[in-house]
KOLZANU-442484 format. One record per residue (C-alpha): residue number from 0; z, x, y; residue in three letters. Coordinates in steps of 0.05 Angstrom, whole numbers. Example, Ala and Ser with C-alpha at 12.3 -4.5 7.8 and 13.67 -1.06 7.14 Angstrom:
2
{0,{156,246,-90},"ALA"};
{1,{143,273,-21},"SER"};
This chain:
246
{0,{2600,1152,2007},"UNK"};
{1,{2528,1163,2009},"UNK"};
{2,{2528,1130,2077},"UNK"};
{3,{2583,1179,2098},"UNK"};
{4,{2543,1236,2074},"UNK"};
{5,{2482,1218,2107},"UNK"};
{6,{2507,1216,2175},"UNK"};
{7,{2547,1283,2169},"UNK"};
{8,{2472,1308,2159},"UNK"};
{9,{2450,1278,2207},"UNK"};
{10,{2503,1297,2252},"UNK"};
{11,{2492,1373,2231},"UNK"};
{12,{2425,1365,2253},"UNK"};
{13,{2442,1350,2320},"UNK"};
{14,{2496,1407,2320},"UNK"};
{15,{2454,1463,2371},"UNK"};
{16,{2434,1408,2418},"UNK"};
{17,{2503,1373,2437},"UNK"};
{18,{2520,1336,2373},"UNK"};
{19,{2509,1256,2384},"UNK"};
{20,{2538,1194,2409},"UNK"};
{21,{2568,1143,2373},"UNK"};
{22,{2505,1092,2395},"UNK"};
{23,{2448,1153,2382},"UNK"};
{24,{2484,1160,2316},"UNK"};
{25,{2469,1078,2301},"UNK"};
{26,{2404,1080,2325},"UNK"};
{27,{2383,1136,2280},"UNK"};
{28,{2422,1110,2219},"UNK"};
{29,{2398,1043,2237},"UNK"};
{30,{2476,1019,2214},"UNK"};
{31,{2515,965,2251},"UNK"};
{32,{2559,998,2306},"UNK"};
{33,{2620,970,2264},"UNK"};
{34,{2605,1011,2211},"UNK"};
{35,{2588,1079,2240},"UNK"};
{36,{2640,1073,2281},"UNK"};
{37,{2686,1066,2208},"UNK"};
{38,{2646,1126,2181},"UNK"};
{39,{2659,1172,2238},"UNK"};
{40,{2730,1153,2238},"UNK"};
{41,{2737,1179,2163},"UNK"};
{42,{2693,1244,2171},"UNK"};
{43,{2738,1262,2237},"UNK"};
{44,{2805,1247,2200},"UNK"};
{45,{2781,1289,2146},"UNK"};
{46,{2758,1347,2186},"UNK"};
{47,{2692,1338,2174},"UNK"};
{48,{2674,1315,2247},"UNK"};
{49,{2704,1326,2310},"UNK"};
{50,{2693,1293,2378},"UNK"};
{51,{2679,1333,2444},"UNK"};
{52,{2705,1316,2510},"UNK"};
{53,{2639,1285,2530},"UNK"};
{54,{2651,1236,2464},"UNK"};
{55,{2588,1270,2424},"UNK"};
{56,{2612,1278,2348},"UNK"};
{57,{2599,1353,2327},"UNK"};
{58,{2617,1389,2255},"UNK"};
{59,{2693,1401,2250},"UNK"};
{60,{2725,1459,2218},"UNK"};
{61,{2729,1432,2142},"UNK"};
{62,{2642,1432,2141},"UNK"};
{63,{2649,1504,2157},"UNK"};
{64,{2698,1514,2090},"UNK"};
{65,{2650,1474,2051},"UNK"};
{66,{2585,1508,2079},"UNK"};
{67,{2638,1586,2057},"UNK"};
{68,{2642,1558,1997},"UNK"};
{69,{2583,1543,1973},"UNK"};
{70,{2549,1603,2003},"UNK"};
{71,{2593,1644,1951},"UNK"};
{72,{2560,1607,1892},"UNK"};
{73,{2493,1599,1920},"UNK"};
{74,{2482,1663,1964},"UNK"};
{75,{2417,1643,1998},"UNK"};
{76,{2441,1677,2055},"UNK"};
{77,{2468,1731,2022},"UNK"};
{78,{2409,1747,1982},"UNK"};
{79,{2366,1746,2031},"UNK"};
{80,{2383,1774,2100},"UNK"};
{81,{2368,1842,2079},"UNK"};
{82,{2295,1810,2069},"UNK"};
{83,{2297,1792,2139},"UNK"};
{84,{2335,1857,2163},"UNK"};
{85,{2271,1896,2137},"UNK"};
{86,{2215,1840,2156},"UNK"};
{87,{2241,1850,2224},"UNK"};
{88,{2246,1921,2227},"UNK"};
{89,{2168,1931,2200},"UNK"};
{90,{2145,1871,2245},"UNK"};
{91,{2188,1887,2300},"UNK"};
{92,{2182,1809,2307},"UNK"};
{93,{2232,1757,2284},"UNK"};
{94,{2241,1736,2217},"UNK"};
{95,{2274,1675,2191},"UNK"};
{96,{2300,1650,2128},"UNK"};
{97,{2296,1575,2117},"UNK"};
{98,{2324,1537,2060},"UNK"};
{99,{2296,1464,2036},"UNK"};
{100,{2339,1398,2039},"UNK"};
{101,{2298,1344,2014},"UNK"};
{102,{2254,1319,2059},"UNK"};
{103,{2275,1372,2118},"UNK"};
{104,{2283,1452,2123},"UNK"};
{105,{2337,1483,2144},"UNK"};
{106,{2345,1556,2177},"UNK"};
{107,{2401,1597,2146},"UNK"};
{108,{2391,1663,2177},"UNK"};
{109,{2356,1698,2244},"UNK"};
{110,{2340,1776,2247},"UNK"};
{111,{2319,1793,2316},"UNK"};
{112,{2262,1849,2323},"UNK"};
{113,{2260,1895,2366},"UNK"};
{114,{2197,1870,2406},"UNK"};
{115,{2210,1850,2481},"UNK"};
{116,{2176,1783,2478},"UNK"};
{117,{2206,1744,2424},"UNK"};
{118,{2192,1674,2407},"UNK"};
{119,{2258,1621,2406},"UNK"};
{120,{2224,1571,2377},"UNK"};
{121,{2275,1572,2316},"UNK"};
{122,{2355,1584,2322},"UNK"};
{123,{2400,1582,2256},"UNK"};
{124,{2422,1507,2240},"UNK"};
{125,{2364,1475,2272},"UNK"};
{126,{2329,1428,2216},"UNK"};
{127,{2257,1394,2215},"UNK"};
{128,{2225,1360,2178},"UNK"};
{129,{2175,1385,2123},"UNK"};
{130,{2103,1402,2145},"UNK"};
{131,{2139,1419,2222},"UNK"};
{132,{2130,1497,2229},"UNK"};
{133,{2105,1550,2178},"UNK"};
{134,{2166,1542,2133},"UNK"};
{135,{2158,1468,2130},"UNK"};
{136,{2085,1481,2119},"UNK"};
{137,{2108,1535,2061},"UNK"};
{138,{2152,1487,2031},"UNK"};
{139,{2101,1440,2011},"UNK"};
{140,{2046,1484,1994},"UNK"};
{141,{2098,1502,1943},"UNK"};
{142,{2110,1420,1919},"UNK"};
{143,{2059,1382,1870},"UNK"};
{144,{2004,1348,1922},"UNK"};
{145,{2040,1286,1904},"UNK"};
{146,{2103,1298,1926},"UNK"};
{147,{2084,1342,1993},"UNK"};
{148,{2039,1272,2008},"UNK"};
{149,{2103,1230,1996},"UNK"};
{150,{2150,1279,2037},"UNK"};
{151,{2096,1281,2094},"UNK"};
{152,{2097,1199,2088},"UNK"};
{153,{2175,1197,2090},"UNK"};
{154,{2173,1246,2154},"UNK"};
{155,{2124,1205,2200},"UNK"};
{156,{2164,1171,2242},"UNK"};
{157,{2204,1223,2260},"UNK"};
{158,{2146,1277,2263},"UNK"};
{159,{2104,1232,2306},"UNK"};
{160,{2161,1217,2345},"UNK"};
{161,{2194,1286,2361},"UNK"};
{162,{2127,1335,2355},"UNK"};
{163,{2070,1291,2383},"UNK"};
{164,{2016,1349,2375},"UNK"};
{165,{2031,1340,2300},"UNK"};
{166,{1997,1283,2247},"UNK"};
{167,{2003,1268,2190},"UNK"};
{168,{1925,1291,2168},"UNK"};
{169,{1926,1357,2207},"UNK"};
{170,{1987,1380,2161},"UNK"};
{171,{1955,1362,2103},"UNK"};
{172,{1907,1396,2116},"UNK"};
{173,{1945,1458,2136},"UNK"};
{174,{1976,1447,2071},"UNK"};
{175,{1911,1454,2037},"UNK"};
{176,{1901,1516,2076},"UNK"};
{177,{1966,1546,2053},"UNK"};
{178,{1954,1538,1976},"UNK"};
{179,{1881,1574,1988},"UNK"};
{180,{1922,1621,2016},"UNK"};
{181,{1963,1621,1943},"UNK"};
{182,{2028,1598,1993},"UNK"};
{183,{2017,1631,2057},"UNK"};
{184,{2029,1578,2117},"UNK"};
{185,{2007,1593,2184},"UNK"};
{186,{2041,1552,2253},"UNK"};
{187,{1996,1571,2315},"UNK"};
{188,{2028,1534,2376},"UNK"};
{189,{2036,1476,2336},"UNK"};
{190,{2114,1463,2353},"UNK"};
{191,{2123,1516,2413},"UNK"};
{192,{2060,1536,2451},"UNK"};
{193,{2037,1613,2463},"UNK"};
{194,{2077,1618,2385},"UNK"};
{195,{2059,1628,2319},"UNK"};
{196,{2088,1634,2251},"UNK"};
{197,{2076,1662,2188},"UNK"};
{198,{2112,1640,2125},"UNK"};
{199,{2124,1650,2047},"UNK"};
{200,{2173,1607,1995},"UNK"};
{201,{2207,1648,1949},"UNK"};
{202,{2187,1636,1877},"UNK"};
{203,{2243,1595,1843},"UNK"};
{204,{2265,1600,1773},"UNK"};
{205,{2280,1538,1760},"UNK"};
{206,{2249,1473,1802},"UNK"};
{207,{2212,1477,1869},"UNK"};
{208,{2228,1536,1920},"UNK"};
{209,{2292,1522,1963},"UNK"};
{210,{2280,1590,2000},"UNK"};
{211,{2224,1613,2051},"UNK"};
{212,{2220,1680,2091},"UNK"};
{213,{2173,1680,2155},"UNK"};
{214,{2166,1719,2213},"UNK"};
{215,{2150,1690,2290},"UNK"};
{216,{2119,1721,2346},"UNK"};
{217,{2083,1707,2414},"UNK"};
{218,{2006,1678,2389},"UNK"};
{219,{1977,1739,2418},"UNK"};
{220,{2017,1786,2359},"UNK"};
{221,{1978,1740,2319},"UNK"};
{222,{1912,1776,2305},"UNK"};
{223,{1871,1772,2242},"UNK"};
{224,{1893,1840,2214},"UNK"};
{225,{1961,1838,2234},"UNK"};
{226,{1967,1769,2204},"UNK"};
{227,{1942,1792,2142},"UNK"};
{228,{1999,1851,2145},"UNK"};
{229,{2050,1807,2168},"UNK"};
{230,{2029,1772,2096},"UNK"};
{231,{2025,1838,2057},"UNK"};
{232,{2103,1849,2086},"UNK"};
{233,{2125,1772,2064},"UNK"};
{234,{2101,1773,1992},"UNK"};
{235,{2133,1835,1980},"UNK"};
{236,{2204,1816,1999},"UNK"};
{237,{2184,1742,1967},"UNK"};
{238,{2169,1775,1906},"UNK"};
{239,{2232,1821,1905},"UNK"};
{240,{2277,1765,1923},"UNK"};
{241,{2246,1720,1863},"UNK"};
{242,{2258,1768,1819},"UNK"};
{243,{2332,1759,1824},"UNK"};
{244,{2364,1689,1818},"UNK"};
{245,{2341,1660,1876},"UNK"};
């Protein structure tokens, strides 16, 4: 089961750029081609999974009940689009609103500003690894050192592999930056270049933050001043959101 559920995430990853082949799916997984094939066969016959003409797997209609469903009890989304309705009205820039799945982030919700140039670094359902982008960066800012060192450890491969420009000591030590910043995380043409991105967690009740705001723009938005605005506008809609039951 755990195997099953694994490679539906994966799968969901993989769901803006095409979805993925039965042998990208093995390689990733690193499972015998017997086996994933098994898998697949199960998560398409339960709706989880279908399988496009070009033979990519994609999410079926039953991960779009689930993902309904549990929006109603959690209401990330929900509680906090109106954040990002208002963050991009003020910053006229785009703001996000990511959400944390173990070692990854995940973004839940896109409010467009009104600004011409916009940066598309970041669409809703794309997911990256911690310490990848100022959310990622937010995220573990937000964790013990410990565990935002163990997260970054777990993520290597795949950030070494997918954002070259990226290590392992240069997020740590954005991450150190971020908690002098008491959370603040700042991306400047670190994933996308002529980008930059500016980003809080939401303080959590209970645990570590699952919910981050930030905003994006072209890197010449970014100024000094405006950044620190940009970080005036964030805590206050962090703060209003933690103050429910985020």
């Amino acid at each position: 089961m755990r195997r099953a559920l694994d490679l539906l995430s994966l799968v969901s990853a993989w769901e803006r750029r095409g979805g993925l082949s039965v042998a990208a799916i093995a390689e990733e997984t690193g499972l015998a081609k017997p086996t994933t094939h098994r898998l697949l066969a199960e998560l398409l016959h339960a709706g989880y999974l279908e399988q496009a003409p070009d033979r990519r797997y994609r999410l079926g209609p039953e991960s779009y009940v689930v993902g309904s469903a549990a929006e109603f009890r959690y209401g990330v989304q929900q509680q906090s689009q109106e954040a990002a309705f208002r963050l991009a009205g003020a910053s006229e820039d785009v703001a996000f609103v990511s959400i944390r799945r173990h070692h990854h982030h995940v973004c839940v919700h896109r409010e467009e500003g009104r600004w011409p140039i916009r940066s598309h670094v970041f669409q809703v359902g794309d997911r990256l690894p911690l310490g990848v982008g100022a959310a990622g960066l937010a995220f573990l800012a937000a964790l013990e050192p410990d565990a935002a060192a163990a997260a970054v450890a777990a993520n290597e491969y795949e950030i070494l592999r997918d954002h070259p420009t990226l290590s392992t000591t240069l997020i740590l030590e954005l991450v150190a930056s971020a908690r002098e910043r008491r959370g603040i995380a700042v991306n400047r043409g670190l994933v996308v270049d002529d980008s930059a991105g500016i980003s809080l967690v939401v303080p959590a009740r209970h645990g570590d933050p699952v919910v981050a705001l930030g905003i994006a723009t072209i890197a010449s938005r970014m100024q000094p001043e405006r950044e620190q605005w940009l970080e005036s506008l964030l805590r206050r809609e962090a703060e209003r959101l933690g103050a429910g039951r985020v």
